[in-house]
MARBA-3410 file (N, C-alpha, C, O; in Angstrom, 1 decimal):
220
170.8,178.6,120.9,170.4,179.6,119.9,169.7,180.8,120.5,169.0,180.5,121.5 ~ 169.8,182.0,120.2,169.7,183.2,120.9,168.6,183.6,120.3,168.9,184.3,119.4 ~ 167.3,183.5,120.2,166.3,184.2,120.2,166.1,185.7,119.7,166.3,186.5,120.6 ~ 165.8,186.1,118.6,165.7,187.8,118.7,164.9,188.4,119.6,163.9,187.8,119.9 ~ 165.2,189.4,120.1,164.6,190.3,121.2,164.0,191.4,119.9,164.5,191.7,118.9
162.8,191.7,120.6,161.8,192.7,119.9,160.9,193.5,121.1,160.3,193.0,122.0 ~ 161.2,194.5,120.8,160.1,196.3,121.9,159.0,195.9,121.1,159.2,195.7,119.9 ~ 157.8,195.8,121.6,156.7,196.6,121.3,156.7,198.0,122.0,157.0,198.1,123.2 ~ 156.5,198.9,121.3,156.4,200.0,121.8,155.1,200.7,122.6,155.1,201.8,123.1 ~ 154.4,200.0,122.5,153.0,199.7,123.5,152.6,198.4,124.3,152.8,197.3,123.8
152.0,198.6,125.6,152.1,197.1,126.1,151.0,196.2,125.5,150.0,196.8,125.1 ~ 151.1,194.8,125.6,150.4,194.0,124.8,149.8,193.8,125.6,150.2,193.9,126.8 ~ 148.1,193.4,125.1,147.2,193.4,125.6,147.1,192.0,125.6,148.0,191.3,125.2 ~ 145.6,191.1,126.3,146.3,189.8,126.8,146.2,188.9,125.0,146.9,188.0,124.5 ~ 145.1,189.7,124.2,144.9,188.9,122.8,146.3,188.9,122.3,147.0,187.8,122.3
146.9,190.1,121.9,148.5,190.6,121.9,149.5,189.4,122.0,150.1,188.6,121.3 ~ 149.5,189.6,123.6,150.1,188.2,124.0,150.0,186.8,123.7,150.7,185.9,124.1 ~ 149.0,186.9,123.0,148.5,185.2,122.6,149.0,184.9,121.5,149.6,183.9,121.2 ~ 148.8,186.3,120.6,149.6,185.9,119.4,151.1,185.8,119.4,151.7,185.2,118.5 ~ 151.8,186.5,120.4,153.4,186.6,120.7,154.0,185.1,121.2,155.0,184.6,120.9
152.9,184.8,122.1,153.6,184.0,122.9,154.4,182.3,122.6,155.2,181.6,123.2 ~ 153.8,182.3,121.4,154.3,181.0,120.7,155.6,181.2,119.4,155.9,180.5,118.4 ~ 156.2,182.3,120.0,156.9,183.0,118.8,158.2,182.8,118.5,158.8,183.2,117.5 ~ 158.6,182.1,119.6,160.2,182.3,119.4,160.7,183.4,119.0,161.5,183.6,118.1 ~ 160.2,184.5,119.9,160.7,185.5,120.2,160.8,186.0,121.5,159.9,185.7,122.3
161.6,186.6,121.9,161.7,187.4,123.6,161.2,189.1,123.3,161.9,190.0,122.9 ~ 160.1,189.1,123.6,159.6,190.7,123.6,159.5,191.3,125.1,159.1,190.9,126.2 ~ 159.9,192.1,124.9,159.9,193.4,125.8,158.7,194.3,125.7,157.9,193.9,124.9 ~ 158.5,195.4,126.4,157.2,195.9,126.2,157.1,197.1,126.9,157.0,196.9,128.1 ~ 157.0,198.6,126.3,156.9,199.1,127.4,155.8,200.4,126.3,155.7,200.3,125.1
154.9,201.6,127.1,154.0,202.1,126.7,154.5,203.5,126.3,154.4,204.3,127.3 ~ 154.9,204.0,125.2,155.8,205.1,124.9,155.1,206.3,124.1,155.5,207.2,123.4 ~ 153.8,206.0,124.6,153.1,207.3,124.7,151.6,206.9,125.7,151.1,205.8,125.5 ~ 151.0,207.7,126.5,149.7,207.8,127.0,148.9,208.9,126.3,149.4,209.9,125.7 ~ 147.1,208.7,126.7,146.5,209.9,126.2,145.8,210.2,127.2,145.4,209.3,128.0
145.4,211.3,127.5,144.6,212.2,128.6,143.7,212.8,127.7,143.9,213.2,126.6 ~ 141.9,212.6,128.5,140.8,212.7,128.0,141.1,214.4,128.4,141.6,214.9,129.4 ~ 140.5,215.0,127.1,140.3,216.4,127.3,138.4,216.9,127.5,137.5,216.6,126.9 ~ 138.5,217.8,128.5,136.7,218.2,128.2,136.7,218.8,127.3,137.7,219.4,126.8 ~ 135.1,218.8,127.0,134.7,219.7,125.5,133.6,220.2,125.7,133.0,219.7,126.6
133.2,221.1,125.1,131.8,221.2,125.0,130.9,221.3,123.7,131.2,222.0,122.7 ~ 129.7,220.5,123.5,129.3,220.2,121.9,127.8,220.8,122.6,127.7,220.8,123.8 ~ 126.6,221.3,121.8,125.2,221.3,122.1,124.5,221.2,120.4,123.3,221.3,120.2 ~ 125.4,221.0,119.3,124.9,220.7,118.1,125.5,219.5,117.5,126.3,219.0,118.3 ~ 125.5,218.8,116.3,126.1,217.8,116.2,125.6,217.4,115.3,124.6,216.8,115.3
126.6,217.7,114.0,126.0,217.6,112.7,125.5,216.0,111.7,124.8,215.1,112.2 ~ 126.0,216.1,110.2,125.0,215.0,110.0,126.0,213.7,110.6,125.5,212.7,111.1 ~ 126.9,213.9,110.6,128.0,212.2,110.9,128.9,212.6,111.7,129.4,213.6,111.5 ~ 129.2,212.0,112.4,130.4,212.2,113.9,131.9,211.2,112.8,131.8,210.1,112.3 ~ 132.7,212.0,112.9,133.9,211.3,112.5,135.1,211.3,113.3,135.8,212.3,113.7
135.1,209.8,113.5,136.6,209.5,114.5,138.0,208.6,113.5,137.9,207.9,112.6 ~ 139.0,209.0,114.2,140.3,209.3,113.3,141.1,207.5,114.0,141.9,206.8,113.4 ~ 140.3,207.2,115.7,141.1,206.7,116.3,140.0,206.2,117.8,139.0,206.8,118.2 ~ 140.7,205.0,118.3,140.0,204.6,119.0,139.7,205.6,120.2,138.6,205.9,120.5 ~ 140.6,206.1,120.6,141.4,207.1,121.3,140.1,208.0,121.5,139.4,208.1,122.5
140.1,208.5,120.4,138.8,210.0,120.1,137.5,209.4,120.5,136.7,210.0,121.2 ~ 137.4,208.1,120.0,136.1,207.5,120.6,135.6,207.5,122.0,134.5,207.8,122.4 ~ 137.0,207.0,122.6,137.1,206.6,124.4,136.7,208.3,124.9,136.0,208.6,125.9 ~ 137.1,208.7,124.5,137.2,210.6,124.8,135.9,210.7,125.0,135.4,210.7,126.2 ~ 135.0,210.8,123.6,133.7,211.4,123.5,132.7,210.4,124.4,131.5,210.6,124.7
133.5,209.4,124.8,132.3,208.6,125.4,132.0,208.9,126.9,131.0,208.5,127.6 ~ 133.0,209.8,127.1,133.3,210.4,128.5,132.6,211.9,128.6,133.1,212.7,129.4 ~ 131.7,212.4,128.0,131.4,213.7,127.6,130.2,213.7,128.2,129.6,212.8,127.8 ~ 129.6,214.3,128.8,128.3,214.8,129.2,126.7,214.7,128.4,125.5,214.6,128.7 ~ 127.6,214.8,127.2,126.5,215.5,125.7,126.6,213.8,125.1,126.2,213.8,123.9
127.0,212.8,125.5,127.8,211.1,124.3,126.0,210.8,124.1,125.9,209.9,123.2 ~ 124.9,211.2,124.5,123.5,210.4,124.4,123.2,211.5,122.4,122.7,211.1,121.4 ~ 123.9,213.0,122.7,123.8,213.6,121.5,124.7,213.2,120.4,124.4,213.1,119.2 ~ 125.7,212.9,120.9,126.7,212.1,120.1,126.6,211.2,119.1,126.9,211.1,117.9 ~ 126.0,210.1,120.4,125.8,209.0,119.0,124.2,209.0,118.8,123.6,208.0,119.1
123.3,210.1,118.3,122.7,210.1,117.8,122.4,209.9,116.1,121.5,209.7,115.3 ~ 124.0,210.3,116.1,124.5,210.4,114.3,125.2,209.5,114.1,126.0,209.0,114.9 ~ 125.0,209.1,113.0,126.0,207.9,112.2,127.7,208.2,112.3,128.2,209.3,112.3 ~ 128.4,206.8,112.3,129.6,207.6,112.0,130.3,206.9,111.0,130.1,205.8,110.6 ~ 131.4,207.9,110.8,132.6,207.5,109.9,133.6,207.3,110.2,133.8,207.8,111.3
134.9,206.5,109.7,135.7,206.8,110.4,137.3,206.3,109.8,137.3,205.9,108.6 ~ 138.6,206.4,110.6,139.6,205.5,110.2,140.1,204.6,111.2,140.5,204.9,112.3 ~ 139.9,203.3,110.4,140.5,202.0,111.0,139.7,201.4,111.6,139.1,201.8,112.6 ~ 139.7,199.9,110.9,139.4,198.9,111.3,138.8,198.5,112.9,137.8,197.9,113.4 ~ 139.8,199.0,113.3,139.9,198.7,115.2,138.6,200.0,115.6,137.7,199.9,116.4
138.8,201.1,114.8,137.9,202.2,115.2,136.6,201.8,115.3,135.7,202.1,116.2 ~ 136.5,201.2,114.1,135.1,200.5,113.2,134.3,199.8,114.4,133.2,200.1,114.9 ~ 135.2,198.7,114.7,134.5,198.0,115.3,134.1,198.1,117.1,133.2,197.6,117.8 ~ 135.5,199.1,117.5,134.8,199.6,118.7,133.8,200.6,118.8,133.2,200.6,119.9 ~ 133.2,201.8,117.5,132.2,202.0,117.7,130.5,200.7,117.2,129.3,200.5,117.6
131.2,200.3,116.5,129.8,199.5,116.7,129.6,198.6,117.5,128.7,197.9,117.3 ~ 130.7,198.4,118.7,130.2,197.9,120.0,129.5,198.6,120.7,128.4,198.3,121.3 ~ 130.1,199.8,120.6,129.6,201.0,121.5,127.8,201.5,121.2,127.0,202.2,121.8 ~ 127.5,200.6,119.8,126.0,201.1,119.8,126.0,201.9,118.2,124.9,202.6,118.1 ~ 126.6,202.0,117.5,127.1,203.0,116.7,126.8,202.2,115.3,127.1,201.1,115.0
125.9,203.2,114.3,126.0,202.8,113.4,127.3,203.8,112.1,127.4,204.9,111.7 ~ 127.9,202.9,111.9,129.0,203.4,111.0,128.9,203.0,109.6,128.9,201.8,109.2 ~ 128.8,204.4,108.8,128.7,204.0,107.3,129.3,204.2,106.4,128.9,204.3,105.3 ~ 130.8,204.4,107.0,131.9,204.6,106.0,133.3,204.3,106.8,133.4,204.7,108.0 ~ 134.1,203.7,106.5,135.5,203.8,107.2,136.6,203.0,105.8,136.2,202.3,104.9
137.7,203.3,106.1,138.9,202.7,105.2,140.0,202.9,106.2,139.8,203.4,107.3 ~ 141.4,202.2,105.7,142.2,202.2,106.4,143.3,203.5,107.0,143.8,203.4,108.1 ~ 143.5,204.6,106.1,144.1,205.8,106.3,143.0,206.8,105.8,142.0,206.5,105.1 ~ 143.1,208.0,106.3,142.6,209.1,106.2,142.4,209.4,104.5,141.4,209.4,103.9 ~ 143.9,209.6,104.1,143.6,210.0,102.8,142.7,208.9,101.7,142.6,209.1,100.5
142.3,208.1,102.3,141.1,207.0,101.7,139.8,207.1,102.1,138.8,206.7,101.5 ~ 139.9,207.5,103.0,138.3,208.1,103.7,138.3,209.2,103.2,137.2,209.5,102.9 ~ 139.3,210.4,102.8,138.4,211.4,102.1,138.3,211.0,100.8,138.0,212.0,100.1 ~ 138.4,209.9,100.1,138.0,210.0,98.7,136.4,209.4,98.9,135.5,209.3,98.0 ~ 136.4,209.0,100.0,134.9,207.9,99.8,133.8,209.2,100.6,132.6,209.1,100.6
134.5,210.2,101.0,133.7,211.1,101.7,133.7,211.9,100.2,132.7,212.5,100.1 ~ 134.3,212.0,99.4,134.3,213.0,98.2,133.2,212.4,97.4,132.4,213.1,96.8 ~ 133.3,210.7,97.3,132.3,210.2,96.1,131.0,210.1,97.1,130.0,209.9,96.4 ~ 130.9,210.1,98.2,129.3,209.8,98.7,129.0,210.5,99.8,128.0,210.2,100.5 ~ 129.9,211.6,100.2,129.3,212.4,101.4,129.5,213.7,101.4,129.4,214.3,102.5
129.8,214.5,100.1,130.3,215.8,99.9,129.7,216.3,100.2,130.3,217.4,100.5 ~ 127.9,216.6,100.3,126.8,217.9,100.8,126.1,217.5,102.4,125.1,218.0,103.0 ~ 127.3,216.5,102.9,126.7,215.9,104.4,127.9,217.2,105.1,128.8,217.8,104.5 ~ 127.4,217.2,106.4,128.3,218.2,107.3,128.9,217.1,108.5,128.2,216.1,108.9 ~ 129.8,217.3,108.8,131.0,216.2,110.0,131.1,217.0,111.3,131.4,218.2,111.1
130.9,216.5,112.6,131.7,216.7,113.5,132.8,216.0,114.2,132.8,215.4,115.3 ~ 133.8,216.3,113.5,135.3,215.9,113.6,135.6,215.8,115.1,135.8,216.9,115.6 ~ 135.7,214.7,116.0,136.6,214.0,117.2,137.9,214.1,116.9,138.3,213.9,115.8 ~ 139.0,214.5,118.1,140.0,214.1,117.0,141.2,214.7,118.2,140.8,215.7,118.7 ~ 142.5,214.2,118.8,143.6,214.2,119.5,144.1,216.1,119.0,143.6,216.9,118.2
145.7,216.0,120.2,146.2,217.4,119.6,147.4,217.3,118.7,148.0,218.2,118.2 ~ 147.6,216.2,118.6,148.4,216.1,116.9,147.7,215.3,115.9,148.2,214.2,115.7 ~ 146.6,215.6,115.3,146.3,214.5,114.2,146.7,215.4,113.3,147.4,216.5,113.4 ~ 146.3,214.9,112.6,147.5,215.0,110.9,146.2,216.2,110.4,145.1,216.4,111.0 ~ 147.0,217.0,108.8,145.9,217.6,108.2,145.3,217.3,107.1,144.9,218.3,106.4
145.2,216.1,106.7,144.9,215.6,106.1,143.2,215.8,105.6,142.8,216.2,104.5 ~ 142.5,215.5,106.8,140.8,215.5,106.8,140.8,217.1,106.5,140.6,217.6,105.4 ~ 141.2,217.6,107.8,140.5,219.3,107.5,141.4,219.7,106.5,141.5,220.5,107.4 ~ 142.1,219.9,105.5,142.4,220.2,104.7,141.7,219.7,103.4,141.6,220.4,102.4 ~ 141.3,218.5,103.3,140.5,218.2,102.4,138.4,218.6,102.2,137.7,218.7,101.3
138.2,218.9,103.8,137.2,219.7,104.2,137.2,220.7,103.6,136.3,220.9,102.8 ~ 138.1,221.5,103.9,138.3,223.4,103.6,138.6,223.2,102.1,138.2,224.1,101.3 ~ 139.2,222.3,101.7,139.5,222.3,99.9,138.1,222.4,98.8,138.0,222.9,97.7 ~ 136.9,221.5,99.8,135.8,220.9,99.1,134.9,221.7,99.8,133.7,221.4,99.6 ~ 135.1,222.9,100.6,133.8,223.8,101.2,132.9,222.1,101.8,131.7,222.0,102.0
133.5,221.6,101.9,132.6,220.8,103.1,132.2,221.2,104.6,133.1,221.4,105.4 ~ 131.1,221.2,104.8,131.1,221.6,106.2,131.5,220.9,107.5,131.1,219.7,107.6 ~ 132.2,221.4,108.5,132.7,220.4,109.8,133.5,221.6,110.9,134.0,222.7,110.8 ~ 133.0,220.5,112.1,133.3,221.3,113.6,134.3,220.4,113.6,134.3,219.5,112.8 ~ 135.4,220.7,114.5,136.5,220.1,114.9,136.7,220.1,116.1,136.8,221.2,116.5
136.8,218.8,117.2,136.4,219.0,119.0,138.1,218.4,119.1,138.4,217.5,118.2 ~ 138.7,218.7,119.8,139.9,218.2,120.2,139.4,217.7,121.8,139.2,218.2,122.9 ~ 139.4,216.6,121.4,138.8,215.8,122.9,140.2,214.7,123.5,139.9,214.1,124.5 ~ 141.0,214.6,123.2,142.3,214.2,123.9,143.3,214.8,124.2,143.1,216.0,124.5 ~ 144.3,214.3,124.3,146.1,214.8,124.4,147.1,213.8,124.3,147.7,213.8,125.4
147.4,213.2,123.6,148.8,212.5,123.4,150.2,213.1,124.4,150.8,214.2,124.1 ~ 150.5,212.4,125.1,151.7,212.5,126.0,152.8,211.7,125.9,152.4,210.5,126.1 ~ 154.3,211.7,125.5,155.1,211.2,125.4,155.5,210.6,126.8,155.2,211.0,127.9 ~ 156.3,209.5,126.3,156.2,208.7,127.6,157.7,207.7,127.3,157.7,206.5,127.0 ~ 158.8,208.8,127.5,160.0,207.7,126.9,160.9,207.0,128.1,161.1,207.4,129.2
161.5,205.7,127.6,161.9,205.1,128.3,163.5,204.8,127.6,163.6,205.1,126.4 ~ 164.4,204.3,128.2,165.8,204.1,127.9,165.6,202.8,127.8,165.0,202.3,128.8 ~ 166.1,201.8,126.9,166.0,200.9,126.2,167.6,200.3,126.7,168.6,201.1,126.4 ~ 167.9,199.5,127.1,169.6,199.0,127.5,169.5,197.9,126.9,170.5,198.0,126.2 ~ 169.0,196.9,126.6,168.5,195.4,125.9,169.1,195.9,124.1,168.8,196.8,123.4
170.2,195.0,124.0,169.9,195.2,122.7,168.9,194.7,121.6,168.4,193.6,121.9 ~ 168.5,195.2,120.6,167.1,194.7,120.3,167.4,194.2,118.5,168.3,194.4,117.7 ~ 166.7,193.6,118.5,166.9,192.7,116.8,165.7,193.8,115.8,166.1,194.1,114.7 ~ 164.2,194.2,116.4,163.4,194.8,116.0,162.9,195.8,117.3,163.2,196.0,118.5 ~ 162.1,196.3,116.4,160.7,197.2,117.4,159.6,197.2,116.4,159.7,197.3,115.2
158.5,197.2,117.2,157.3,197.4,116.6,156.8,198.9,116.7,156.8,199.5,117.7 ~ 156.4,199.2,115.7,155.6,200.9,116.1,154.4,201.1,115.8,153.9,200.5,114.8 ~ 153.5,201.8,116.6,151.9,202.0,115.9,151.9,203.5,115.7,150.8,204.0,115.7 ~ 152.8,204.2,115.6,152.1,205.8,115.8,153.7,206.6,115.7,154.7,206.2,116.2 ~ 153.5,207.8,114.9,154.7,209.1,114.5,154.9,209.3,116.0,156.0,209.2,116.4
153.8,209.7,116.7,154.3,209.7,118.2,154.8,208.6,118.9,155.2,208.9,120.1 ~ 154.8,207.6,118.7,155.4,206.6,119.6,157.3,206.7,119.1,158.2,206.5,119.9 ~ 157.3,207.0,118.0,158.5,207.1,117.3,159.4,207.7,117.8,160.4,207.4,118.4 ~ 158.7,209.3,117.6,159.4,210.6,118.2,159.4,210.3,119.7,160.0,211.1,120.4 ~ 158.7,209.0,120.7,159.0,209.4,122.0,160.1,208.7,122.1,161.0,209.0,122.9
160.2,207.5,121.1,161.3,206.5,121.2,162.9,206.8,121.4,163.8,206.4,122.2 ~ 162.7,207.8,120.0,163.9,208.7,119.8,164.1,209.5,120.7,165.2,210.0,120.5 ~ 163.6,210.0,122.0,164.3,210.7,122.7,165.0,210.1,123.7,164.9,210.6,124.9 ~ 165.5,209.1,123.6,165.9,208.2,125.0,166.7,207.5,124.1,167.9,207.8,124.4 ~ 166.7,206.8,123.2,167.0,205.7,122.1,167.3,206.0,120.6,166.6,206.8,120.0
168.3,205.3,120.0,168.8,205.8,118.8,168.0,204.2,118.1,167.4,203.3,118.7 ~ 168.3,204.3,116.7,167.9,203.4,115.8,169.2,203.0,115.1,169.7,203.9,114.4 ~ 169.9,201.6,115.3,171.0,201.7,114.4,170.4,200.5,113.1,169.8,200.8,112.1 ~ 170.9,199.2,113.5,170.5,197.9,112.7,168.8,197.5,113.0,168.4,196.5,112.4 ~ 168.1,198.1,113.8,167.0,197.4,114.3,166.1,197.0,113.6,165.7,198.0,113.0
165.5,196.0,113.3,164.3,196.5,112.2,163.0,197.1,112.5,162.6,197.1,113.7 ~ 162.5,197.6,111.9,161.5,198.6,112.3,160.1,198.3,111.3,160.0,198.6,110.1 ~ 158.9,197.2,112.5,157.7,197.2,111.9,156.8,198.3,112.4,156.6,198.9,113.5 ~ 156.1,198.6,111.0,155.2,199.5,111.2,154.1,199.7,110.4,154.0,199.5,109.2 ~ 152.9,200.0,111.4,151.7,199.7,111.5,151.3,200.1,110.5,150.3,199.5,110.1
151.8,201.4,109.6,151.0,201.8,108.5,152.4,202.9,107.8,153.5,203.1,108.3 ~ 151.9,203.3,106.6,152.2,204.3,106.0,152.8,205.3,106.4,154.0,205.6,106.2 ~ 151.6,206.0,107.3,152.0,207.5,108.0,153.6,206.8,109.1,154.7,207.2,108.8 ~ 153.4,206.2,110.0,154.2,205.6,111.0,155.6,205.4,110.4,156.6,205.9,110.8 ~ 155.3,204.9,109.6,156.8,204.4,108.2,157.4,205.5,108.2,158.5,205.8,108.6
156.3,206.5,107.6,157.3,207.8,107.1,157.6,208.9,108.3,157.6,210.1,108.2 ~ 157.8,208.4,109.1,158.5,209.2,110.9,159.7,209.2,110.8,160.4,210.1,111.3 ~ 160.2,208.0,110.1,161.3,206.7,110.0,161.8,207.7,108.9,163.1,207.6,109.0 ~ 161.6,208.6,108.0,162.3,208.7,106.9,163.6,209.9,107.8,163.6,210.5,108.8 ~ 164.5,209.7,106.9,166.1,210.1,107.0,166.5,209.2,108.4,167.7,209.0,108.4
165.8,208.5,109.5,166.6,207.6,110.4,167.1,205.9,109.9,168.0,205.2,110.2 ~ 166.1,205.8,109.1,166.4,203.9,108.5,165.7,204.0,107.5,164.8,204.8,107.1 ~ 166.3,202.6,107.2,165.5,201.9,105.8,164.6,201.0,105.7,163.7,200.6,104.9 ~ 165.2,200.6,107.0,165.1,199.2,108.1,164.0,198.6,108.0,163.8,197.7,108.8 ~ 162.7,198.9,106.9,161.5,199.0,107.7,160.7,198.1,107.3,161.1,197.5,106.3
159.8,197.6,107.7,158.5,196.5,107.5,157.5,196.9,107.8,157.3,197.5,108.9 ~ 156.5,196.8,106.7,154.9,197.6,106.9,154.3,196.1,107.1,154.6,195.0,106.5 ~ 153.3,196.5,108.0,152.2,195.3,108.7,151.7,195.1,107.3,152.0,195.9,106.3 ~ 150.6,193.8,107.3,149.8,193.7,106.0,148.7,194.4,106.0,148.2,194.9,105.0 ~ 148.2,194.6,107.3,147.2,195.1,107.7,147.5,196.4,108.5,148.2,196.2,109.5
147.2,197.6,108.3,147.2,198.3,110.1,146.3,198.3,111.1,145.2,198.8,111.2 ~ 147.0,197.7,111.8,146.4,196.8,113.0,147.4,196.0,114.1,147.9,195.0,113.8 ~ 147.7,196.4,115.4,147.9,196.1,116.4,148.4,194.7,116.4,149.5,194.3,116.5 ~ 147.3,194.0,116.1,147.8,192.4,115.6,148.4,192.2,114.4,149.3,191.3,114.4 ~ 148.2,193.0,113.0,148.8,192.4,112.1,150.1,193.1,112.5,150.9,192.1,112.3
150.8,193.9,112.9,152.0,194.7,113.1,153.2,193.2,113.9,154.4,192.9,113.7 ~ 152.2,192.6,114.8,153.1,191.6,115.7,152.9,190.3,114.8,153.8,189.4,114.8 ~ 152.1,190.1,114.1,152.2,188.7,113.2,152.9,189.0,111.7,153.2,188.0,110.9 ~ 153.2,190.3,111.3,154.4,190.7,110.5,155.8,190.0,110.9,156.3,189.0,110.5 ~ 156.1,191.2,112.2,157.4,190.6,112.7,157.2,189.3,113.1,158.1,188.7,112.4
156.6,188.5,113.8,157.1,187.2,113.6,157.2,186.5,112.6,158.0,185.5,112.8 ~ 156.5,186.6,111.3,156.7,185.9,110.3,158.0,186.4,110.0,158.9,185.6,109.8 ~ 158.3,187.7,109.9,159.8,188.2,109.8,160.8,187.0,109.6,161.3,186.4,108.7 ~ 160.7,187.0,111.2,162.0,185.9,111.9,161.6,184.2,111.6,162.6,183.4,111.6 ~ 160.4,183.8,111.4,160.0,182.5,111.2,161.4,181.7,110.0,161.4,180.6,109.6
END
């Protein structure tokens, strides 16, 4: 019996692997986008530091000024974000799973607080536009860079896993999408996918793990 073959489109980490490994599946693995820490310069730093992504976190931690940083509470999106700043020392007093959920919780309980926005060079416009909508105040540090990173795929594949619109778009430049099925980590990711497939499966969670314990229950 032939086993389905499934891409992660990011490499698994060893937790990752733990949950794959008993799967009766054959995964492949390769990392179809990297990020490069950008410098910044901050010497103010308003009432709550807001991060979008673990990403932005790793950035600011690299910064000269990170003792000013996390002097402020933060906010943020995603679970995974949540909890690597409060390793990092961080007290966090707001987070949900997508952006457009965090600005409703920043509309009912933080609308006269001021943000300094962490944040890559494609994030979505979702926050600052709901900022500029609500005269909320906020700085915006672009402390990363998202780099495509595509690879030619020859394996035929049963699924792929996705975490990110950029991992998608890097997929697609090497690789087409015909029957594959296509898990994905959230909402925004799903809709990268619109006019290429239908194909698609949203994790229960977004989350790295729930995205790989989706597809295996898939095939179970």
């Amino acid at each position: 019996m032939r086993h389905p073959s499934i891409l992660s489109t990011r490499k698994l980490t060893p937790s990752n692997k733990a949950i794959a490994k008993n799967s009766q599946l054959h995964w492949l693995e390769e990392d179809f986008i990297a990020t490069q820490t950008q410098a910044f310069c901050i010497d103010k730093v308003n009432d709550y530091v807001l991060f979008t992504s673990q990403n932005a976190v790793k950035s600011a931690l690299k910064n000269e000024n990170i003792s000013l940083i996390k002097q402020k509470p933060a906010i943020c999106v995603g679970l995974k974000t949540k909890e690597f700043l409060e390793s990092q020392g961080w007290q966090v007093k707001a987070w949900a799973h997508y952006a457009s959920e965090l600005a409703l919780i920043i509309e009912d309980n933080y609308s006269q607080a001021s943000f300094s926005f962490f944040c890559g060079n494609i994030r979505r416009e979702v926050l600052p536009t709901f900022f500029r909508e609500n005269k909320i105040v906020f700085d915006e540090y672009e402390i990363y860079k998202t780099i495509e990173k595509s690879h030619r795929i020859e394996k035929k594949l049963d699924g792929i896993c996705f975490y990110s619109p950029s991992g998608i778009k890097s997929y697609l430049k090497e690789n087409t999408i015909a029957d594959e099925v296509c898990f994905c980590i959230g909402y925004t990711t799903a809709t990268a996918l619109d006019g290429i497939t239908t194909n698609i499966v949203l994790a229960q969670e977004p989350t790295i793990e729930s995205t790989i314990q989706t597809c295996i229950a898939y095939y179970k």
